[in-house]
N, C-alpha and C positions, 0 to 999 in steps of 0.2 A: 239382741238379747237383753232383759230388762232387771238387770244387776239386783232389785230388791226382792227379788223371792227366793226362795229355798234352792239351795246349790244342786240338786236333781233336777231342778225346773229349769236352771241356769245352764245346766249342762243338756238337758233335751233342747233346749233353744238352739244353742250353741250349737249341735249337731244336727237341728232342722238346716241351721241358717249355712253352716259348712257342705252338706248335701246340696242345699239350694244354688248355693253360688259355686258349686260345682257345674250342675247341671243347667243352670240359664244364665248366659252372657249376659242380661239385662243386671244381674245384682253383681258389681263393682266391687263388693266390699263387706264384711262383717262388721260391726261394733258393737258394744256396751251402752245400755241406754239407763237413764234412771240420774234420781239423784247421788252424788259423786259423795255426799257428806251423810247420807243416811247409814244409821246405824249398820245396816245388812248390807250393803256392797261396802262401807269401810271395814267390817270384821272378815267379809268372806274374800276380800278383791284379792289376794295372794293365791286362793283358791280358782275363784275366776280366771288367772292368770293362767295356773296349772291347765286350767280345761282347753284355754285356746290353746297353750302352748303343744298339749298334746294332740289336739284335733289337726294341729297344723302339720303335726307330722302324716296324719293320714292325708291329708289334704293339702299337698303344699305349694297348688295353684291359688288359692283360694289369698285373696287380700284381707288385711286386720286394719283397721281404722282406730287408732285410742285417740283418747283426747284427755286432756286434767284441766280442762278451761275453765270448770265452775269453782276450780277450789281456789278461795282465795285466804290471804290470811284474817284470821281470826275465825274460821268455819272448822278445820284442823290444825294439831300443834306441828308445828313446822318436821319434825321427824316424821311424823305420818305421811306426809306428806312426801318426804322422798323415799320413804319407801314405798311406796305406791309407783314414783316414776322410775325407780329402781327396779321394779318388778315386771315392770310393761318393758322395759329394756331387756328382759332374760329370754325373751319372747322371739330373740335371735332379730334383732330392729323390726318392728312393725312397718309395714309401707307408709302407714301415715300416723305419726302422733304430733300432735298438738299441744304444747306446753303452757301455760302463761310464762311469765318473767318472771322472776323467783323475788322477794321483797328479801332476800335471805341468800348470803352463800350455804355451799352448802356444807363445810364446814362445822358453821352456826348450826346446821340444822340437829348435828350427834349431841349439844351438849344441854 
């Protein structure tokens, strides 16, 4: 699914890609693709999250892949930042997410 387009587009994806790996063993896995710091998946990614997290209840064979690898600091301010990985965690644990190492507790990150 490629995170920078309009949240209809993000969610027809989403729902190809959920059908898809339903139905062919070959596809492993869903994810979010795109860049991590562009304006449209940082304003919509809560939304984003909403669509997996609902698709997964119709589909809950189906694997989620997240990842936050490209975000590093100085790209967002450190609160966006966990909440982003706060939100991929509502997702009921994804089978695979991928973090970096935080330059930050997270603590630091509310004030």
């Amino acid at each position: 699914m490629f995170r920078s387009t309009p949240k209809e587009l993000v969610f027809a994806q989403a729902l190809f890609g959920f059908e898809l790996a339903s139905a062919d063993p070959r596809v492993v896995a869903i994810n979010l693709v795109g860049e991590e710091d562009e304006h449209t998946s940082m304003t919509d990614y809560a939304d984003h999250m909403r669509i997996v997290g609902y698709l997964r209840t119709l589909y809950p064979k189906v694997r989620v892949s997240l990842h936050a690898g490209e975000l590093a600091p100085g790209l967002v301010p450190p609160e966006r930042f966990m909440a982003r990985i706060d939100a991929a965690e509502l997702l009921e644990r994804p089978e695979e997410m991928v973090v970096p190492r935080l330059p930050f507790r997270r603590h630091e990150a509310a004030h």
